[in-house]
C-alpha positions in Angstrom: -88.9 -84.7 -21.6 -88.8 -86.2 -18.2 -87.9 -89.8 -19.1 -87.3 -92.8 -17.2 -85.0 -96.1 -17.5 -87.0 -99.5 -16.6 -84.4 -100.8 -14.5 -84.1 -101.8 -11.1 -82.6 -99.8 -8.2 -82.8 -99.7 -4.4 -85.6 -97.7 -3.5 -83.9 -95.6 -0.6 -80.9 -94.5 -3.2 -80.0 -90.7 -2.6 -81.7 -87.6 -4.3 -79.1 -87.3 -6.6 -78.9 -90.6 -7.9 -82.3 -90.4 -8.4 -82.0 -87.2 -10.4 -79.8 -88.7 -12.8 -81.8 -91.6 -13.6 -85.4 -89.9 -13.9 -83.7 -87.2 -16.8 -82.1 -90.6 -17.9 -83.2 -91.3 -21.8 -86.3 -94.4 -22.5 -89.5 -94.7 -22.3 -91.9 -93.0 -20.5 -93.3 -95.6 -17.5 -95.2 -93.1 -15.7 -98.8 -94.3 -15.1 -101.5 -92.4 -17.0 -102.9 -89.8 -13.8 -106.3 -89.6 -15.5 -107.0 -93.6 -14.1 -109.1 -93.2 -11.2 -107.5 -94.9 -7.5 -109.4 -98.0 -7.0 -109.4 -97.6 -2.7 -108.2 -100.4 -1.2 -110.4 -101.7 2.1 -107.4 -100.6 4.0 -105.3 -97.1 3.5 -101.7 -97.5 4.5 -100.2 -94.9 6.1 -95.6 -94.5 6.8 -95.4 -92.1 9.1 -91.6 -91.4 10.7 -90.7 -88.2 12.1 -87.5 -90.2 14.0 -86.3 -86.9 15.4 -89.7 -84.9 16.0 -92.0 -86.6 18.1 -94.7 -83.7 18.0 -94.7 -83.9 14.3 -94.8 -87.5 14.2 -98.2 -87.3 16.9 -99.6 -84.3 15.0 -99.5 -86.4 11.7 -101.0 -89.6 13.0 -103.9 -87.5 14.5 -104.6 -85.6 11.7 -104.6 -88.9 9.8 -106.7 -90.4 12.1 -109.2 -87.6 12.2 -110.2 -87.7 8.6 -111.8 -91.1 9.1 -110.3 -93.2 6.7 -110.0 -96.9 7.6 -106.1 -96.9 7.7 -102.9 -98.7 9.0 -100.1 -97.8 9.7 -96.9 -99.3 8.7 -93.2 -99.6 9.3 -90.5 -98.4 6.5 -89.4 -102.1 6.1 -93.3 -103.0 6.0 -94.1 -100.3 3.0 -92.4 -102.0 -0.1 -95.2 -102.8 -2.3 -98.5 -102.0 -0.2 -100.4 -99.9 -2.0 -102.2 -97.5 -1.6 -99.7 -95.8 0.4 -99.7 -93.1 2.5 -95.9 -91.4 3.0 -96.0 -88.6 5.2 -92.5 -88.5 6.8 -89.3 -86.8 6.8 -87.9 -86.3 3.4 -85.5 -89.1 3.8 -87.8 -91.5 5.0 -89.6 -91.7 2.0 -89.3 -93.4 -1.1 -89.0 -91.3 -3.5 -89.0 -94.1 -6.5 -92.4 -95.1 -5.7 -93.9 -91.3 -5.8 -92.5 -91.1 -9.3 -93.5 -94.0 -10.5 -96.9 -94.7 -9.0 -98.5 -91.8 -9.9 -102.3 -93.2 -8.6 -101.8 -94.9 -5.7 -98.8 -93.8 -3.8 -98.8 -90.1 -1.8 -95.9 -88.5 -0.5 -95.6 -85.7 1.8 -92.5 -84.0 -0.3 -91.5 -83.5 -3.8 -88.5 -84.7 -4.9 -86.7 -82.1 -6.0 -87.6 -78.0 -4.6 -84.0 -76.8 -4.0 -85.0 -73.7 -6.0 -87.5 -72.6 -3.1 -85.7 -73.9 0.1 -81.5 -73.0 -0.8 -81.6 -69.2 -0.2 -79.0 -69.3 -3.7 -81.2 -70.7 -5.5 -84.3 -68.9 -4.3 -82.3 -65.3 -4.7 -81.6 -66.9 -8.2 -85.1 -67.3 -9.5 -86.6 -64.3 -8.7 -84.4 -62.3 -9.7 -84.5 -64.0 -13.1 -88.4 -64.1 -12.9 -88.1 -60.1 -12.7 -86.1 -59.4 -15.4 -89.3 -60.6 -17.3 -92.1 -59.3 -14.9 -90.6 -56.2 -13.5 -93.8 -54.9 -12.1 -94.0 -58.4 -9.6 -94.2 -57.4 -6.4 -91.0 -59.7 -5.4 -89.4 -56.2 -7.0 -89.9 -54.7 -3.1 -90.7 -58.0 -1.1 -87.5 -59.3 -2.0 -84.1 -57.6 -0.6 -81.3 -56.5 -2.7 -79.2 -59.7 -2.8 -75.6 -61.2 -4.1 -74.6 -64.9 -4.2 -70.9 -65.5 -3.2 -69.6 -69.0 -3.8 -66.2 -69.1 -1.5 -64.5 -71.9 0.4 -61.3 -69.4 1.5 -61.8 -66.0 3.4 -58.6 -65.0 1.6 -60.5 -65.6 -1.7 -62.8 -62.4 -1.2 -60.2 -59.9 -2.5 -60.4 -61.3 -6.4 -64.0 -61.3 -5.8 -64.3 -57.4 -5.3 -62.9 -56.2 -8.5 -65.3 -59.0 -10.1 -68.8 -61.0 -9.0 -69.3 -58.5 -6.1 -67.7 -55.5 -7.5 -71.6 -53.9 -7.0 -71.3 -54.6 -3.1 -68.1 -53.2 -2.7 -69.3 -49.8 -4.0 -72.0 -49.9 -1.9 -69.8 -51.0 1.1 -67.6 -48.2 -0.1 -69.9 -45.3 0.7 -70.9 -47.1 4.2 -74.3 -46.0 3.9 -76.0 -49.3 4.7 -76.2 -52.6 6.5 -76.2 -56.0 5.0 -76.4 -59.5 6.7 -74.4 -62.7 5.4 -76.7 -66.0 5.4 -75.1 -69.8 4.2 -77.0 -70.4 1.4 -78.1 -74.1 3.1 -77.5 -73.5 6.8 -80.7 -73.1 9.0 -81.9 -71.9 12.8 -79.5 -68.7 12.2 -76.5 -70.6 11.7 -73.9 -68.8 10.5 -75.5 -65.5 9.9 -73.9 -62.1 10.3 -74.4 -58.5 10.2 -71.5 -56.2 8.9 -71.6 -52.9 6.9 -67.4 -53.0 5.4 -65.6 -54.6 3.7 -63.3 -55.3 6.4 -66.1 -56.9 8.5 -66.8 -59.6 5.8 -63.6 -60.3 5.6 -63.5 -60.6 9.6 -66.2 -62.6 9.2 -64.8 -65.3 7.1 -61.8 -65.8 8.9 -63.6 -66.5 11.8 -65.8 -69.3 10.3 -62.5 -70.5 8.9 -61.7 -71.3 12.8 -64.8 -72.3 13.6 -63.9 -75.2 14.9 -62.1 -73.9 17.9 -64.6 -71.3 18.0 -67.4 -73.6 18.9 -65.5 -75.5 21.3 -64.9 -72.0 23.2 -68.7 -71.5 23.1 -69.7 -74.4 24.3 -66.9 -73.9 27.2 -68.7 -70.7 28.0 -72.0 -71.8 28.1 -72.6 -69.3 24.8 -75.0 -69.8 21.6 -72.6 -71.8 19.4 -73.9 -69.9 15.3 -70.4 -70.2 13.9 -70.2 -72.4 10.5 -66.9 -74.7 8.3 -66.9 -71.7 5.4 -64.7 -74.9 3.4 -67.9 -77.4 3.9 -71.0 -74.9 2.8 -69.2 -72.4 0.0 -72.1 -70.9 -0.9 -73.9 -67.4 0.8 -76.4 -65.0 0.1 -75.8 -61.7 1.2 -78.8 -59.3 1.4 -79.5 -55.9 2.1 -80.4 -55.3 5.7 -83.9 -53.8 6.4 -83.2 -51.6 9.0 -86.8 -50.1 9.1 -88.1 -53.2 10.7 -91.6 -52.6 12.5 -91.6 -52.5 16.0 -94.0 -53.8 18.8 -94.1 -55.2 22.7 -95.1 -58.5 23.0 -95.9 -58.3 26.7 -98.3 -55.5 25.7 -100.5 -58.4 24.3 -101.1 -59.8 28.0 -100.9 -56.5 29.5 -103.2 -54.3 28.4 -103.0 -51.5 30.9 -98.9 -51.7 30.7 -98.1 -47.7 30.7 -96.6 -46.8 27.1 -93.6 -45.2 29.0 -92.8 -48.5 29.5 -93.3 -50.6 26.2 -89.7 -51.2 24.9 -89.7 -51.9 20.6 -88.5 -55.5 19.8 -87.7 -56.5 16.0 -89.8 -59.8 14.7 -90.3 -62.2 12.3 -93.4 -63.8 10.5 -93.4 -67.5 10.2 -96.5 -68.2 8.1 -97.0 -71.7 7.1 -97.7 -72.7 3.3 -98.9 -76.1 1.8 -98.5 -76.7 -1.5 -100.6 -79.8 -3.1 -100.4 -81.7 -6.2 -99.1 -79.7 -9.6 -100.0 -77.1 -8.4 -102.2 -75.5 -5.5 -100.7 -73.3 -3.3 -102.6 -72.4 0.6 -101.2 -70.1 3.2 -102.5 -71.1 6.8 -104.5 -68.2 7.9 -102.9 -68.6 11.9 -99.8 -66.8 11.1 -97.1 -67.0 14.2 -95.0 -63.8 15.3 -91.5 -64.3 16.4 -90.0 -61.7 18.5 -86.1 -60.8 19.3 -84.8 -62.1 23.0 -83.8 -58.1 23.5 -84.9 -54.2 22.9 -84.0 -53.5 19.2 -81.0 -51.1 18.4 -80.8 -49.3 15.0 -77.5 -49.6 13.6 -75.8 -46.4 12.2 -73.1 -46.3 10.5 -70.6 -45.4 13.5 -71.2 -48.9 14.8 -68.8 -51.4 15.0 -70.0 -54.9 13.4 -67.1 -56.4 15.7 -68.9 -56.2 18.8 -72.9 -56.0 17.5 -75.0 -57.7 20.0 -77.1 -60.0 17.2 -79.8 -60.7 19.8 -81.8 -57.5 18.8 -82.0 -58.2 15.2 -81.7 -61.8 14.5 -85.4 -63.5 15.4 -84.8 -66.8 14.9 -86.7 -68.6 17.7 -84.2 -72.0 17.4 -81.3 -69.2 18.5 -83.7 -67.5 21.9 -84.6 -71.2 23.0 -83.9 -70.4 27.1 -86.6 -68.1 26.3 -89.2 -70.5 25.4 -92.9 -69.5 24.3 -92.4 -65.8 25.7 -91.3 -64.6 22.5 -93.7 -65.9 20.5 -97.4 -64.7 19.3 -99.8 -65.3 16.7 -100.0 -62.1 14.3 -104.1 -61.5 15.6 -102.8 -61.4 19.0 -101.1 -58.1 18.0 -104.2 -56.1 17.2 -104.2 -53.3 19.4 -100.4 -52.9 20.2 -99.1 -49.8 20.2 -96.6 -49.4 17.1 -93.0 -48.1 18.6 -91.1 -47.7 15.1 -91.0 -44.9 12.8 -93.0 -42.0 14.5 -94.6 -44.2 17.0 -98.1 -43.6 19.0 -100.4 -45.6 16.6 -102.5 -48.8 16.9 -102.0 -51.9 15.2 -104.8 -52.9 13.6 -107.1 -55.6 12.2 -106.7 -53.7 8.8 -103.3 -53.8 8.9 -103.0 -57.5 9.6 -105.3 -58.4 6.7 -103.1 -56.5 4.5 -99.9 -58.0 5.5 -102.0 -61.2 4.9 -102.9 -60.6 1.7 -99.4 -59.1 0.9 -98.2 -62.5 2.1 -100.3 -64.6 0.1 -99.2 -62.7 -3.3 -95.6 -62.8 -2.7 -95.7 -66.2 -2.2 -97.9 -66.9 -5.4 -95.1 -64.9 -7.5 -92.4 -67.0 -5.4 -93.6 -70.3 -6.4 -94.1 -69.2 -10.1 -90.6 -68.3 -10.1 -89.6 -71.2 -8.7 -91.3 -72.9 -12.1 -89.3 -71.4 -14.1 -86.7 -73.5 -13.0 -88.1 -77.2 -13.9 -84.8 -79.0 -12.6 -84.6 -77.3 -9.1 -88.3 -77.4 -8.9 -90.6 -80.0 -10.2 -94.7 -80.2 -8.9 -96.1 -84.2 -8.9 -99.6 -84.9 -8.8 -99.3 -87.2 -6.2 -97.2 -85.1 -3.4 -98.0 -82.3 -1.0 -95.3 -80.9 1.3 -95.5 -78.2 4.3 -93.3 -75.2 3.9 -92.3 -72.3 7.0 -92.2 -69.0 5.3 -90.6 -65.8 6.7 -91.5 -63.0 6.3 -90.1 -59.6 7.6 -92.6 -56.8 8.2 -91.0 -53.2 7.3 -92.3 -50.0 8.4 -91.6 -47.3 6.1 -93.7 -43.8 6.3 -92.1 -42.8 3.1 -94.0 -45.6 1.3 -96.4 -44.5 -1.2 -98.5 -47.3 -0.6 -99.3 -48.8 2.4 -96.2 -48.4 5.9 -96.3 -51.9 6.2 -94.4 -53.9 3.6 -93.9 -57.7 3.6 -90.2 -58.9 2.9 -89.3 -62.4 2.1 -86.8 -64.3 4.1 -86.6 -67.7 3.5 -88.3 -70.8 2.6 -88.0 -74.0 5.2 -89.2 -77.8 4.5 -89.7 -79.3 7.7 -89.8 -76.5 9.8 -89.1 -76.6 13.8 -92.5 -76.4 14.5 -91.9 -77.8 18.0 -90.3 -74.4 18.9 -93.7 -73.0 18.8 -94.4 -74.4 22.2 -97.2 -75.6 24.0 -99.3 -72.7 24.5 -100.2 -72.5 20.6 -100.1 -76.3 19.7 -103.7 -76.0 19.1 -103.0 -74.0 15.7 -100.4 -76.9 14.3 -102.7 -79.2 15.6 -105.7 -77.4 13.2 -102.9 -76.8 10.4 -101.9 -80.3 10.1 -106.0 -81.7 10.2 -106.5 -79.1 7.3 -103.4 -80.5 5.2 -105.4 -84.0 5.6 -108.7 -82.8 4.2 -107.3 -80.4 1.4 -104.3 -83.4 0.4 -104.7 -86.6 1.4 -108.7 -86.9 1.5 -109.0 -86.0 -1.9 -106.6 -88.3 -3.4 -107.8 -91.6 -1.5 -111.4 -90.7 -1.8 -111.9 -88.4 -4.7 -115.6 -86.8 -5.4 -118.0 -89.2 -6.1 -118.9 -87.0 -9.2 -115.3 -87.4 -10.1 -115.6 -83.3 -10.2 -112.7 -81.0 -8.5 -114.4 -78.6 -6.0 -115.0 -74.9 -6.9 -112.1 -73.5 -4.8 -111.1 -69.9 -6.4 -107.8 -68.4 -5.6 -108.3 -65.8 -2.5 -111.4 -68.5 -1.1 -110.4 -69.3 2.3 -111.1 -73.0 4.0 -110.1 -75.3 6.8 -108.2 -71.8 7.8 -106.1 -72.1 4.6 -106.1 -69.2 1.6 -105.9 -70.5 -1.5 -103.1 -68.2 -3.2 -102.2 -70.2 -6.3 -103.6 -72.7 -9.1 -101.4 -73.5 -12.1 -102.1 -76.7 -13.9 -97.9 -77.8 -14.7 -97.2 -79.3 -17.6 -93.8 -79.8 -17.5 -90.6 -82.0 -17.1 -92.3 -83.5 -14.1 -95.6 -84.2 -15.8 -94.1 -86.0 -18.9 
């Protein structure tokens, strides 16, 4: 049961405080969800993105193009107006008020989702979701991967002969490439490509000096990625997919660009997801395509980790920002690129694209019912929405015996840096974020007249988002 003590508390109190008192033993206080919202003459509306402008304007425009009669109002003018509007940054929002008013308060976050956005945690569900559903398709969307937990570089040698004994055999026969990630680091901090045993172990000791590290980088003018190993402990470490697919960006403004000279650059998906209420889940159709700063090189096993150029294979557009909007497409815009990976000389295609879509929007259906699995890491309200970046890597593999293009799952952001996206294709966050307003905040401040839900099957597409999930939770978070 997810019980609640009556007492009072200040209602900006940290996450974790908050945890301990909602799984607190009492009585249940939640208000009864079935009581329809009596709308107020006047919708307020907290809006503080403190740190991201463009979110903050994207927000009050979407707000403001639903039509609602609304005001908006400052964090020390919230307390108590109802109904309330809280789309902000997660810790702008008060988090006691979404829990306990149930019918008039919305909030643009659930409280507690660490089992989709910490890669551990993430890694950890699925692969406990597939030791019941085997035949899931997170079986080849999700890379091999191992959790280490490690404050010490000097640590790591107990750890072969036990937790990662797996690893080291594999690192033993040097037949592959795996990349180290901070299981709660973001915009490619700390991430690392190595392929022995010695290279990890290179690679910790460096983050142990990390601190003279970055002040060298800075010095030198140099992308500064290094981490405190003592201050984040935990890391994933995943198999490397080094059959990524392959295209030319500048192809998709230069049509008549000679073949001879399209050079294959490694990228990333960044699809954005909104989940809604307990629980629908919607991928935005407009799926951006994030490109490497450099030519891609494929690593063999006679290269040396020590000196790997990570330019080519890391795609993370926060790391490439001198490079701006170049580097950056929507997916449609690569229809009609040539493909320069695997045997090369073929067309990328509409088909191909709505596959990868629909391969998208299944994984990330399975990803989310994992993440249910685990109530305490992940717990759905009725009355909050939030905005998730997904990424995706595409791999292109002719030995498939389904379809050469195979979606992998990276990560899972809240609050993503959609600012990177740059100006050019603002118009598609500025359409993502009216779409989040009519299928989120519309319906709960002015529900159907009939009091009916509408007819939206999973795989129905509107306002540009595909509906890939609906699970009615009933739950710890429910009770």
């Amino acid at each position: 049961m997810f019980l609640c003590n009556n007492i009072q508390v200040s209602s900006h109190s940290g996450p974790s405080s908050l945890h301990a008192r909602l799984l607190s033993p009492s009585s249940p206080v939640t208000p009864d969800p079935t009581i329809p919202l009596q709308i107020a003459a006047m919708l307020n509306a907290l809006v503080s993105w403190p740190t991201t402008p463009l979110t903050d304007s994207l927000v009050r425009a979407a707000i403001k193009r639903i039509g609602l009669p609304t005001s908006f109002v400052a964090i020390e003018e919230a307390a108590g107006v109802q109904p309330l509007l809280q789309w902000s940054t997660y810790d702008d929002i008060d988090h006691e008020r979404t829990h306990f008013d149930r019918t008039t308060v919305l909030a643009s976050s659930y409280i507690f989702r660490k089992a989709l956005i910490r890669k551990h945690y993430l890694s950890r569900g699925i692969q406990a979701y597939l030791k019941k559903r085997p035949d899931s398709i997170l079986a080849s969307a999700c890379p091999s991967t191992f959790e280490v937990e490690i404050s010490f570089a000097d640590e790591l040698d107990e750890m072969w002969t036990d937790e990662l004994w797996e690893l080291g055999y594999k690192l033993d026969s040097c037949t592959s490439w795996w990349i180290l990630k901070p299981g709660m680091a973001d915009r490619g901090m700390g991430i690392r490509i190595f392929h022995t045993k010695e290279e990890l172990q290179q690679i910790f000791e460096s983050f142990e000096d990390s601190d003279s590290e970055n002040e060298e980088a800075e010095n030198d003018g140099q992308d500064v990625t290094a981490v405190v190993i003592s201050q984040l402990r935990h890391f994933v470490i995943q198999d490397y997919i080094n059959t990524p697919l392959l295209l030319d960006p500048s192809e998709t403004t230069d049509r008549e660009k000679s073949t001879e000279k399209l050079i294959g650059r490694k990228f990333h998906l960044r699809a954005y997801c909104v989940a809604a209420g307990a629980l629908q889940l919607y991928l935005y159709n407009r799926v951006l395509a994030l490109f490497s700063s450099i030519p891609y090189e494929a690593l063999s096993i006679n290269t040396s980790g020590d000196h790997l150029d990570l330019r080519a294979h890391l795609t993370n557009t926060s790391l490439q920002t001198e490079h701006g909007e170049n580097n950056v497409r929507l997916l449609t815009e690569l229809e009609g690129c040539h493909i320069l990976s695997g045997e090369g000389g073929n067309i990328f295609t509409l088909s191909s694209i709505e596959k990868l879509l629909s391969q998208m929007s299944e994984v990330l259906s399975e990803t989310f019912k994992a993440s249910l699995q685990n109530p305490v890491h992940f717990q759905p309200l009725p009355n909050a929405f939030e905005l998730f970046g997904v990424d995706f890597l595409v791999s292109h593999d002719l030995a498939s015996a389904t379809d050469p293009f195979q979606v992998k799952i990276l990560e899972i952001n809240v609050e993503p840096a959609i600012e990177l996206t740059g100006p050019r294709l603002t118009w598609i966050l500025e359409e993502l974020f009216i779409s989040i307003a009519e299928v989120c905040v519309r319906p709960f401040f002015q529900p159907p007249s009939d009091g009916k839900e509408p007819n939206w099957k999973v795989g129905e597409m509107r306002h540009n988002l595909l509906k890939c999930l609906d699970e009615s939770v009933q739950g710890p978070a429910m009770q």
